[in-house]
Backbone as numpy.savetxt, mean C-alpha at the origin, in Angstrom:
# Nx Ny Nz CAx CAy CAz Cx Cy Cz
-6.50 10.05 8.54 -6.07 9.36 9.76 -6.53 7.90 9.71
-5.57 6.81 9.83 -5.83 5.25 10.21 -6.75 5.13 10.95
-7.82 4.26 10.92 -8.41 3.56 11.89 -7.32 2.53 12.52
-7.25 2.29 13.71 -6.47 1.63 14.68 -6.96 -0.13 14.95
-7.83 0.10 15.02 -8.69 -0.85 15.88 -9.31 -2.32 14.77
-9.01 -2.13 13.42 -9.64 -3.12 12.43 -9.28 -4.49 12.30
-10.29 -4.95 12.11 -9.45 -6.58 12.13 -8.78 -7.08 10.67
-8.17 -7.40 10.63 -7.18 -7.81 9.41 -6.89 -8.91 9.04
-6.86 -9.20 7.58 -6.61 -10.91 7.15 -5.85 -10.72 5.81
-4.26 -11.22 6.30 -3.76 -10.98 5.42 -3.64 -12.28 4.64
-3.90 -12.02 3.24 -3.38 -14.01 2.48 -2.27 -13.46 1.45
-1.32 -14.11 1.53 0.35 -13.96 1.01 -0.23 -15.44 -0.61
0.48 -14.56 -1.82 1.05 -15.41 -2.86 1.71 -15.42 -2.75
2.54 -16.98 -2.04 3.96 -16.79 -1.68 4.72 -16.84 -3.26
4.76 -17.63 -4.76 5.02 -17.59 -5.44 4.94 -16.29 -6.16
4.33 -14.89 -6.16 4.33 -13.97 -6.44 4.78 -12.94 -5.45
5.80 -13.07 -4.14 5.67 -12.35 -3.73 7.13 -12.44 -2.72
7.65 -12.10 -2.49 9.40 -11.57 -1.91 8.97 -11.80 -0.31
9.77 -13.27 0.55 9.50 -13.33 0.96 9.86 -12.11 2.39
11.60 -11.66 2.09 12.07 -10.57 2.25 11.53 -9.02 3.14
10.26 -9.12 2.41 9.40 -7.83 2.81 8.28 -7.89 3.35
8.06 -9.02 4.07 7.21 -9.52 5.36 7.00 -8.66 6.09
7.94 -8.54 7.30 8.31 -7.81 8.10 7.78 -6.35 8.32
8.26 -5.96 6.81 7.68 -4.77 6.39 5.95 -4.52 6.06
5.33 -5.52 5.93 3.89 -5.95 5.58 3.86 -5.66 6.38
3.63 -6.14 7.51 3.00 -6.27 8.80 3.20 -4.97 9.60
4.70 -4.32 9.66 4.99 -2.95 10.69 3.50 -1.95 9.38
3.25 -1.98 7.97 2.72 -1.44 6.96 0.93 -1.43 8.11
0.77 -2.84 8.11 -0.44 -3.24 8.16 -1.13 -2.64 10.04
-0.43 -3.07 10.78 -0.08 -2.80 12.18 -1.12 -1.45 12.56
-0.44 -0.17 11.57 -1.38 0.57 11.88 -3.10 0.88 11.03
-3.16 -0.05 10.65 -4.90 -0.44 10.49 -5.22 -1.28 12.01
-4.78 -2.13 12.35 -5.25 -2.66 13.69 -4.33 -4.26 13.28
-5.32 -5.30 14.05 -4.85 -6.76 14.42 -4.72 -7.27 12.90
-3.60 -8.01 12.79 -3.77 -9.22 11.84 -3.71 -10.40 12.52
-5.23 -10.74 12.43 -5.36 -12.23 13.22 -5.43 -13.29 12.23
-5.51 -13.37 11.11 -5.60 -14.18 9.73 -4.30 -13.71 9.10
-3.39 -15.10 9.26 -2.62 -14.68 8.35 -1.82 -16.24 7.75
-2.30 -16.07 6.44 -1.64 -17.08 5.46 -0.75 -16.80 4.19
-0.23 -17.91 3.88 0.57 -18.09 3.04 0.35 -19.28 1.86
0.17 -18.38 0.92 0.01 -20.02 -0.18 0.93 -20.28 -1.15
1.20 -21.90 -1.48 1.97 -22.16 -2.02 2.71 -23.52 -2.29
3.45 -23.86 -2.96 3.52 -25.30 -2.98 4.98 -25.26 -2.31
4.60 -25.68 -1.02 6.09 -25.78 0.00 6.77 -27.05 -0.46
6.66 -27.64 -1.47 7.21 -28.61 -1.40 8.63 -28.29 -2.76
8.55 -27.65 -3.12 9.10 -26.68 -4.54 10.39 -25.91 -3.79
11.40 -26.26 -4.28 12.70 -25.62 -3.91 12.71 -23.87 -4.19
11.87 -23.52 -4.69 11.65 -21.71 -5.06 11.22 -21.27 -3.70
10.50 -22.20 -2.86 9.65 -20.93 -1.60 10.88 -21.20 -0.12
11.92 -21.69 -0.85 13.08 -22.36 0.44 12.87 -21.46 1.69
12.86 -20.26 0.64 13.21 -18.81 1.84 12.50 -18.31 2.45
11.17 -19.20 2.54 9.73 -18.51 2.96 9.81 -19.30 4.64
10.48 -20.42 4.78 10.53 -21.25 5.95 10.24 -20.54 7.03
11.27 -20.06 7.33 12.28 -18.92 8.36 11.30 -18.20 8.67
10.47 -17.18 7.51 9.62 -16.12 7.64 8.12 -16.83 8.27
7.70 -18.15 7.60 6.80 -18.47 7.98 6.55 -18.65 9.93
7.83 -19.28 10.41 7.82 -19.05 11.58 7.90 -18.09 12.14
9.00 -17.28 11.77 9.19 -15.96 12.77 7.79 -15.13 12.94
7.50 -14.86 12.03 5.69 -14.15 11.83 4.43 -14.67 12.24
4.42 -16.18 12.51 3.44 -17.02 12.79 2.58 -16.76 11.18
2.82 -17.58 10.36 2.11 -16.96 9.51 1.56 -18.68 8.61
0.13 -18.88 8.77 0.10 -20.40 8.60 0.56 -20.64 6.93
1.47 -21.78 6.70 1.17 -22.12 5.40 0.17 -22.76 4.91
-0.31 -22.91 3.73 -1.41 -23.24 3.05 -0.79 -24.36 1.30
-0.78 -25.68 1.96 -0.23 -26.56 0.41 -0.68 -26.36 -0.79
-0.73 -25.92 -2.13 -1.02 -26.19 -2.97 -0.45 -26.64 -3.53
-0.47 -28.16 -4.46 0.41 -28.61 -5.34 0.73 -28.20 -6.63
1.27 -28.33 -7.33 1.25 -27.27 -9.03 0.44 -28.60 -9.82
-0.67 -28.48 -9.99 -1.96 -29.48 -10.57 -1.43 -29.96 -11.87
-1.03 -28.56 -12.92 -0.26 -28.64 -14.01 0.89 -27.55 -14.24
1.89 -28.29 -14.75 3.29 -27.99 -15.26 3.24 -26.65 -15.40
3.99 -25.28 -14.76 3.78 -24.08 -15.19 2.75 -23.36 -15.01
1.58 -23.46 -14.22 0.81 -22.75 -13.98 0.14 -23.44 -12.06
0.35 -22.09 -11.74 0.36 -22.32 -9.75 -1.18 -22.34 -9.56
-1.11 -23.26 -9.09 -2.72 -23.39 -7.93 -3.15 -22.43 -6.68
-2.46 -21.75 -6.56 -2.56 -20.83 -5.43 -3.99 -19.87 -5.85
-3.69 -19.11 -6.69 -4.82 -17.88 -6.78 -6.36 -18.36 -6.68
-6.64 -19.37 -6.61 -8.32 -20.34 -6.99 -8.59 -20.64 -4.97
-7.38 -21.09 -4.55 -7.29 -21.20 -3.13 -7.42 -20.35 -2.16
-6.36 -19.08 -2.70 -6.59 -17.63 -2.06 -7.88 -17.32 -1.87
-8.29 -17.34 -3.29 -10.10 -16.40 -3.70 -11.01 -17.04 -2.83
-10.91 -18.80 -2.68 -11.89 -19.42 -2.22 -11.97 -19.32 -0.58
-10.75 -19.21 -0.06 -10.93 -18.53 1.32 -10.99 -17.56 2.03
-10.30 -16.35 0.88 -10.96 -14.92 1.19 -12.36 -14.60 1.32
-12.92 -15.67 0.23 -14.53 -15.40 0.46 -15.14 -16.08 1.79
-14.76 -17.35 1.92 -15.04 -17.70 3.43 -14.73 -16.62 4.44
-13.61 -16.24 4.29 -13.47 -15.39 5.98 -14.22 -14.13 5.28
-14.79 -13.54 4.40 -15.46 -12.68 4.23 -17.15 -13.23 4.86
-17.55 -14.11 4.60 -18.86 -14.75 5.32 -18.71 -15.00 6.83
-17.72 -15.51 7.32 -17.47 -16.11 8.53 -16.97 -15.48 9.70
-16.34 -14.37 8.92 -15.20 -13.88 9.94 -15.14 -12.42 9.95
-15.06 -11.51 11.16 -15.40 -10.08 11.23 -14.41 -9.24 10.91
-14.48 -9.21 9.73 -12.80 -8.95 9.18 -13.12 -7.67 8.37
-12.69 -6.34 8.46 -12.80 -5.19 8.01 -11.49 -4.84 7.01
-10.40 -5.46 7.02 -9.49 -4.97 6.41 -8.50 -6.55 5.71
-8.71 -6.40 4.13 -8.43 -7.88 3.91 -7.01 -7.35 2.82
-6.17 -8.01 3.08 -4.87 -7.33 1.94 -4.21 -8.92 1.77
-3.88 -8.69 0.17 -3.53 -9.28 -0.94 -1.95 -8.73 -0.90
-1.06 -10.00 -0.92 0.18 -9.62 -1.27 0.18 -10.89 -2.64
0.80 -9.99 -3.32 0.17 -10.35 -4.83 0.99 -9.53 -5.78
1.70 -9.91 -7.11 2.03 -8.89 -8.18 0.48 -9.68 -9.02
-0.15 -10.27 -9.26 -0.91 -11.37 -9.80 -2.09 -10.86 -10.19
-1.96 -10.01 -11.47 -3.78 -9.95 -12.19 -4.25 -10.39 -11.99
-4.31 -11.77 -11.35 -5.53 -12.48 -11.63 -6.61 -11.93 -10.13
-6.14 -11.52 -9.66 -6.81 -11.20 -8.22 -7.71 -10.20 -8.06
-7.42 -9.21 -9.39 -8.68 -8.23 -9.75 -10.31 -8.47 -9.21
-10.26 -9.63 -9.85 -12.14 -9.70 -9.51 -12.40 -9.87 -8.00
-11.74 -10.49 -6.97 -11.67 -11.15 -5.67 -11.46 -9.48 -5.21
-10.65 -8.62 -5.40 -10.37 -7.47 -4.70 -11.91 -6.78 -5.38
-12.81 -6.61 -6.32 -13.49 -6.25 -7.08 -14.89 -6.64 -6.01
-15.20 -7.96 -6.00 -15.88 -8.60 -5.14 -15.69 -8.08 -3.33
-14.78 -7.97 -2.41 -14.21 -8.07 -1.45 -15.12 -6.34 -0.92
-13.87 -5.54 -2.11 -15.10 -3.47 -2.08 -16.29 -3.86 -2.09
-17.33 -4.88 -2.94 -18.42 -4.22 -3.25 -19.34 -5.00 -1.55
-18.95 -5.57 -0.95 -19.04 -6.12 0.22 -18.55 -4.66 1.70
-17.88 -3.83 1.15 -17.89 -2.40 1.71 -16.40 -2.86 2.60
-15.71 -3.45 2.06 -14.49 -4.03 3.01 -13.37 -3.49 2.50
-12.39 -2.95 2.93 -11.18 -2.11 2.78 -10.20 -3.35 2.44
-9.43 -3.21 0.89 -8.46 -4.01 0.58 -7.29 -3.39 0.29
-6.09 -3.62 0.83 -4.84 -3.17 0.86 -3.84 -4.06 0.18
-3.40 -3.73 -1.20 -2.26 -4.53 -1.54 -1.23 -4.46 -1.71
0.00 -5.47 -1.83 0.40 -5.08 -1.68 1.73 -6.06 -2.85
2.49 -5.38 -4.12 3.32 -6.06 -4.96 3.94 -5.73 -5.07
4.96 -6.01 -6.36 6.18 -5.29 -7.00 5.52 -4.62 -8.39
6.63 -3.30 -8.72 6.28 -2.40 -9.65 5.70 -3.04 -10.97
5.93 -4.13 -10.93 5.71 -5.03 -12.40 4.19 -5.06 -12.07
3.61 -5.18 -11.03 2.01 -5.46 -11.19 1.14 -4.91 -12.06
0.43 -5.38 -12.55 -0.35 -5.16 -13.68 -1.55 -3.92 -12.54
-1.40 -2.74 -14.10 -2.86 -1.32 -13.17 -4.26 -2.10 -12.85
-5.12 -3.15 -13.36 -6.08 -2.98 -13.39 -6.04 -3.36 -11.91
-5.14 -4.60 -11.04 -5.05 -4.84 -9.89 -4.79 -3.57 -8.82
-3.90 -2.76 -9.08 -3.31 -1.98 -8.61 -4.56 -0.70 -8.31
-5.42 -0.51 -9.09 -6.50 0.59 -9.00 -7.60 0.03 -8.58
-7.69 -1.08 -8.63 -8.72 -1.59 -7.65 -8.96 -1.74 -6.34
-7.69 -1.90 -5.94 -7.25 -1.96 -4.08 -7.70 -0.72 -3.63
-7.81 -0.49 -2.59 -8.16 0.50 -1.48 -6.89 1.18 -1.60
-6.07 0.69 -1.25 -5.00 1.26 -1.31 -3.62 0.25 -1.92
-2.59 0.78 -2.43 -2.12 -0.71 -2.62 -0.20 0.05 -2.67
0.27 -0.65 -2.22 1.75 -0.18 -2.10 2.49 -1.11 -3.07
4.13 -0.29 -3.47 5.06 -1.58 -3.88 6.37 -1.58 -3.32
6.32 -2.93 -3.10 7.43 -3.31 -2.35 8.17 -3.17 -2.50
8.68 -2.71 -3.96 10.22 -2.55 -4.37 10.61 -1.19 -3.69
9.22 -0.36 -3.25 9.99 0.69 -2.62 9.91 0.87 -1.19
9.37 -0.60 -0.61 9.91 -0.35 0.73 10.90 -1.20 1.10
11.87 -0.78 1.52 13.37 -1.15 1.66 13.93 -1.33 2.88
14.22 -2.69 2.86 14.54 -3.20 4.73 15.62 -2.32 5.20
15.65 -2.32 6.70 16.68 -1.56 7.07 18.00 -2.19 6.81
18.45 -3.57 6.85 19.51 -4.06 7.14 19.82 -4.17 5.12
19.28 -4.23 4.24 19.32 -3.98 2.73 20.33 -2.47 2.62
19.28 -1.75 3.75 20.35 -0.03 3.54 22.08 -0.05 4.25
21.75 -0.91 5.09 23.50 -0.83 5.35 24.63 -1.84 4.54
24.38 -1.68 3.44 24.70 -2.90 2.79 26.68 -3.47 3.29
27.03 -2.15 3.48 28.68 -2.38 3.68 28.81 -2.51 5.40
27.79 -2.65 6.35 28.11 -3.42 7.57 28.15 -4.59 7.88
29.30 -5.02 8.97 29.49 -6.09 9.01 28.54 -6.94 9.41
28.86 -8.68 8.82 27.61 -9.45 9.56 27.18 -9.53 10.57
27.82 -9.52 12.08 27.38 -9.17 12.83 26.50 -7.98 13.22
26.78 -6.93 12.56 26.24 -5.38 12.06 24.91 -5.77 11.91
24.48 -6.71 10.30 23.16 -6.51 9.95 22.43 -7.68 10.72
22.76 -8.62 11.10 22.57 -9.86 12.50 21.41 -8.75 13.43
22.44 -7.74 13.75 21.34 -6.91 15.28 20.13 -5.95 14.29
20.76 -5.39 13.43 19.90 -4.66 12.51 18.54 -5.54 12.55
18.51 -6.97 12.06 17.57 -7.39 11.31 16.20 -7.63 12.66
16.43 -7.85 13.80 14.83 -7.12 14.65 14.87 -6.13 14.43
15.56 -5.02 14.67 14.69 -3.86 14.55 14.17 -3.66 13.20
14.75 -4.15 11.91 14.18 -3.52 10.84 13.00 -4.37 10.66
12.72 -5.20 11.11 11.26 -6.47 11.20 9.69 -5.52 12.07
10.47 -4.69 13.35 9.78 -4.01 13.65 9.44 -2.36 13.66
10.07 -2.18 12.49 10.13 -0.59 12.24 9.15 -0.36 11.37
8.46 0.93 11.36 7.73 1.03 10.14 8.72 0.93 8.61
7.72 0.64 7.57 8.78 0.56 6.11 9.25 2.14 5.82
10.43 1.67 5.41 11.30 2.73 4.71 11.17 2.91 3.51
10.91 4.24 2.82 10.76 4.18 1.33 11.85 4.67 1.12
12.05 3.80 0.14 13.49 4.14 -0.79 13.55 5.61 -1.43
14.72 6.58 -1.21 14.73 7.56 -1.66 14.51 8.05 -3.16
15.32 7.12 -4.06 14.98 6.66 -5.38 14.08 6.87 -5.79
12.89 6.11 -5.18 11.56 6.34 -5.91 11.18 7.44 -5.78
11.31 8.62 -5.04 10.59 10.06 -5.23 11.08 10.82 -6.55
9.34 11.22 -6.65 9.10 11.99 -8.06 9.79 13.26 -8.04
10.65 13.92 -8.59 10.48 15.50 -9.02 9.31 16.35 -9.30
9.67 17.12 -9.32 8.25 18.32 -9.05 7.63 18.32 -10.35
8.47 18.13 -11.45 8.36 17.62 -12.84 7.63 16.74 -13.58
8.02 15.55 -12.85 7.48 14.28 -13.26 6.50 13.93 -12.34
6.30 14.98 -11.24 4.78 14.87 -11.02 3.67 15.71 -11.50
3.88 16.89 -12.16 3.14 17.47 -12.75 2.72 16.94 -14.04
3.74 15.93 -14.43 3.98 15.42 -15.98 2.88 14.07 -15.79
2.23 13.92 -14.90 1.66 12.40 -14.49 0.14 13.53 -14.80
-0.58 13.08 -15.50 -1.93 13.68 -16.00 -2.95 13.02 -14.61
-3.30 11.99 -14.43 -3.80 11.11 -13.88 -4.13 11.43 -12.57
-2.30 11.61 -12.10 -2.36 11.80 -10.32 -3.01 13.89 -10.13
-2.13 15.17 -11.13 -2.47 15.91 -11.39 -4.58 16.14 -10.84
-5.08 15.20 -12.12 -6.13 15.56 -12.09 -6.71 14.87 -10.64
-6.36 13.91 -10.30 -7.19 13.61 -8.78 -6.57 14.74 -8.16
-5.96 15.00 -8.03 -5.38 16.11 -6.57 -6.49 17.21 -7.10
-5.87 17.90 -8.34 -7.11 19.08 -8.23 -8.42 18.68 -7.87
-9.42 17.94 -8.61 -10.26 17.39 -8.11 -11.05 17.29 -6.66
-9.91 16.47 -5.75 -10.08 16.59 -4.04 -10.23 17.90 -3.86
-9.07 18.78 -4.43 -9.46 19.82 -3.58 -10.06 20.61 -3.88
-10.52 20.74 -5.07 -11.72 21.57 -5.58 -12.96 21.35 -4.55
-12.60 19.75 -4.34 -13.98 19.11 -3.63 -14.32 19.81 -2.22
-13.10 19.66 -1.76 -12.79 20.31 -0.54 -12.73 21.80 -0.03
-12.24 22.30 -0.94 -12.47 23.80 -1.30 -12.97 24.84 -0.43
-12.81 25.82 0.61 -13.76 26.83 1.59 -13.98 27.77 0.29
-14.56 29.21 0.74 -14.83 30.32 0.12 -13.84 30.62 0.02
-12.23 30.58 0.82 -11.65 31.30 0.52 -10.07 30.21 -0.24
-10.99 29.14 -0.72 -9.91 28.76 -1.89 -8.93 27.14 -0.96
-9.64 27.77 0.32 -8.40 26.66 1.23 -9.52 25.27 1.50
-8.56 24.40 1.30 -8.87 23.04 1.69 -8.16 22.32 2.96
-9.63 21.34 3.99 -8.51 20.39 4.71 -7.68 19.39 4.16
-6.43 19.72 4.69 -5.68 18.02 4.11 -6.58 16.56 4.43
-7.26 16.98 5.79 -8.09 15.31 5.98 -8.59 15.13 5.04
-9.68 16.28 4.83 -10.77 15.74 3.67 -10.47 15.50 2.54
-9.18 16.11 1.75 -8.73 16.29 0.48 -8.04 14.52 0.60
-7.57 13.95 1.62 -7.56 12.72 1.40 -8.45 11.77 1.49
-9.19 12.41 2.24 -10.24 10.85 2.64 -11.13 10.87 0.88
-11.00 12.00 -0.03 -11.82 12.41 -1.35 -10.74 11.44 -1.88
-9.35 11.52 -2.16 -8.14 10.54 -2.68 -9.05 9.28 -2.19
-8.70 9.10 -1.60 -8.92 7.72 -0.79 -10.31 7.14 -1.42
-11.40 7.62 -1.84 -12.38 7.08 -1.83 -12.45 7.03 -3.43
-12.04 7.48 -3.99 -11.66 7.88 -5.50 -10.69 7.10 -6.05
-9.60 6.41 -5.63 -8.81 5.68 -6.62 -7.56 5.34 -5.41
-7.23 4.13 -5.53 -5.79 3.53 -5.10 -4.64 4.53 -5.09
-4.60 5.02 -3.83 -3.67 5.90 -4.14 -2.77 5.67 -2.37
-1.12 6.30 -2.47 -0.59 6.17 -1.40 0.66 7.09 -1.87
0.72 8.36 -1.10 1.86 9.30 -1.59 3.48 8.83 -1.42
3.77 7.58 -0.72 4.87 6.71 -0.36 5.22 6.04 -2.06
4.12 6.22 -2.75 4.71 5.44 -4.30 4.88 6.38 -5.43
5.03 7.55 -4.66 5.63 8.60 -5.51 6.89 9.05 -4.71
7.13 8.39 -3.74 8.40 8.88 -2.52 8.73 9.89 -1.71
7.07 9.95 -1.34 6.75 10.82 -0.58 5.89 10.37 0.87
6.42 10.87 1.60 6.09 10.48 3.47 4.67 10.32 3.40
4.42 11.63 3.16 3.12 11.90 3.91 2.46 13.14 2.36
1.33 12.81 2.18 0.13 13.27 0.91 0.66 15.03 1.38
0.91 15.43 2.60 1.23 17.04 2.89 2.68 17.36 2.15
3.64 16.46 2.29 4.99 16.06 1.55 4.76 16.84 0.70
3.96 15.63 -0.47 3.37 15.48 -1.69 2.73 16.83 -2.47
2.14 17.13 -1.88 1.65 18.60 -2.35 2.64 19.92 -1.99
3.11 19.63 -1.31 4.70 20.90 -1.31 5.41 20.68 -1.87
5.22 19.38 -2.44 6.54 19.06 -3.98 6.47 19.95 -5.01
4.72 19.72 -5.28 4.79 20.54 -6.59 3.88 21.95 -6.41
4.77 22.80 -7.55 4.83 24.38 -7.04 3.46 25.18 -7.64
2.38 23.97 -8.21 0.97 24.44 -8.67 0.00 24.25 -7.43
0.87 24.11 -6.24 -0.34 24.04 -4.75 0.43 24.69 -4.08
0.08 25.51 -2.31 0.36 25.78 -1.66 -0.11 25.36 0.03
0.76 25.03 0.75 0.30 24.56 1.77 0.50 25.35 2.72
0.06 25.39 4.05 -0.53 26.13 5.34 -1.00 25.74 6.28
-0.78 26.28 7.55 -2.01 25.49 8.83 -2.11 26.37 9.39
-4.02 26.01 9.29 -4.88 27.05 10.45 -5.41 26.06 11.33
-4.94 26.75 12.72 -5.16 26.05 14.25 -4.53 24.90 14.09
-2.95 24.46 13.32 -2.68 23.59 13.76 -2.48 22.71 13.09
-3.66 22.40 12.06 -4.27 21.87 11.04 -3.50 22.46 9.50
-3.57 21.33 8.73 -2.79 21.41 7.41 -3.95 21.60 6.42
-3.43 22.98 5.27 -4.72 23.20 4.58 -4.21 23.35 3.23
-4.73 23.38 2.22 -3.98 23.09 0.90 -4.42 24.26 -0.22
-4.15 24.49 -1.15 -5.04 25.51 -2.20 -4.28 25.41 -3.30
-5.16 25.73 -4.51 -4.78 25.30 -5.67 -4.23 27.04 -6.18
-3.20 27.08 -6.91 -2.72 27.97 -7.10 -3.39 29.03 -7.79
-3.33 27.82 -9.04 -4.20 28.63 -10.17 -6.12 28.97 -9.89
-6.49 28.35 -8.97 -8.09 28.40 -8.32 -7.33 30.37 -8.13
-6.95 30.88 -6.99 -6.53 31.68 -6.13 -6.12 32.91 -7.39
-5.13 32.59 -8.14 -4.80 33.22 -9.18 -6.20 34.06 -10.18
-6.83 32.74 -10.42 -8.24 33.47 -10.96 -9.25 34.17 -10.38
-9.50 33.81 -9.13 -10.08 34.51 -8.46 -9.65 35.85 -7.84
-8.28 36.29 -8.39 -7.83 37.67 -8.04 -8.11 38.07 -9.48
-8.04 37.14 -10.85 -8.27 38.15 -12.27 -9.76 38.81 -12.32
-10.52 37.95 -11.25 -11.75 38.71 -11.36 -11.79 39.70 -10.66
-11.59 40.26 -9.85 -11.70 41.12 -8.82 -11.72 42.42 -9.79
């Protein structure tokens, strides 16, 4: 379950990052609590961030100048780091997210955890893992998909009214990206965290809570069942046919197949 109530500081690479799926950041971010910090970096003066204008206003979202110092390589990431660490000293900020495809941000998200602060990021599929497993949690954008993108054959006026509500809807994950029951068993990695949690989690009689079996995810590795194309981590585990799910009082409980299986070969 979200904490509600956190304060939030989001800093945008606008050069690494679609200005497009804003909207979607924020309905994403919303349920952690306030984003009262929110920037954008980048060299506005550069015909590439044209499309960031529009967004920068509608969102209130301050820009931040960097000039390109030298030819081909952006000044932004040295700017980001240096004021994430300020509002990390200055400012009562519990929840700090990186919109970023940009390795270079590893150590700053690296730095940010060991300060006990929850980082949420957020890129496209191209992002490099070492960034991606470092975040608290970290999503990609390519699979959250505006609403007015999904009606692609309505008229302009059509996606005109579409485009508030899809600014204030939670994100939509693209159907596309969900795994088969297959190619999630075929993922070694995700496999072994799930058993893991719920081993962790585990009663006498084999059953686990879904809370705890996530909050064990959660504290264990960058993970978000939306980037396998799945709703909700309960989804996720009824996908594949080596778990079984259940609720007692209400409550969602999980068990490992093969745990259950062995414990009847002994009997």
């Amino acid at each position: 379950m979200h904490e509600t109530n956190q304060r939030v500081a989001m800093f945008i690479d606008a050069d690494n990052a679609p200005s497009r799926k804003v909207g979607h950041i924020l309905a994403e971010l919303a349920s952690l609590g306030a984003v009262s910090i929110r920037r954008a970096y980048g060299n506005w003066k550069s015909t590439r961030l044209e499309s960031w204008v529009d967004v920068l206003h509608e969102h209130a979202i301050q820009p931040v100048q960097q000039f390109d110092l030298v030819k081909g390589k952006n000044a932004t990431d040295m700017a980001m780091a240096i004021d994430a660490m300020d509002v990390l000293y200055t400012k009562p900020i519990e929840v700090f997210c990186l919109v970023s495809s940009d390795c270079d941000f590893t150590p700053l998200v690296n730095r940010l955890r060991a300060e006990g602060k929850k980082v949420v990021g957020f890129g496209e599929r191209k992002t490099p893992e070492p960034f991606v497993k470092a975040c608290s949690r970290f999503l990609y954008l390519d699979d959250l998909e505006p609403v007015a993108e999904v009606v692609e054959a309505a008229e302009a006026p059509a996606k005109q009214a579409l485009k508030g509500a899809a600014d204030l809807a939670p994100a939509v994950l693209a159907q596309s990206a969900k795994k088969t029951a297959n190619q999630l068993k075929g993922d070694t990695g995700l496999m072994n965290l799930l058993r893991n949690a719920v081993a962790f989690a585990e009663q006498d009689d084999g059953w686990a809570p879904l809370s705890i079996v996530g909050s064990r995810i959660g504290n264990q590795a960058s993970f978000d069942s939306r980037n396998f194309g799945y709703a909700k981590l309960a989804d996720l585990f009824a996908a594949i046919d080596l778990f079984e799910i259940k609720k007692i009082n209400n409550h969602p409980y999980v068990r490992n197949k093969r745990r259950e299986a062995s414990a009847q070969g002994q009997r």
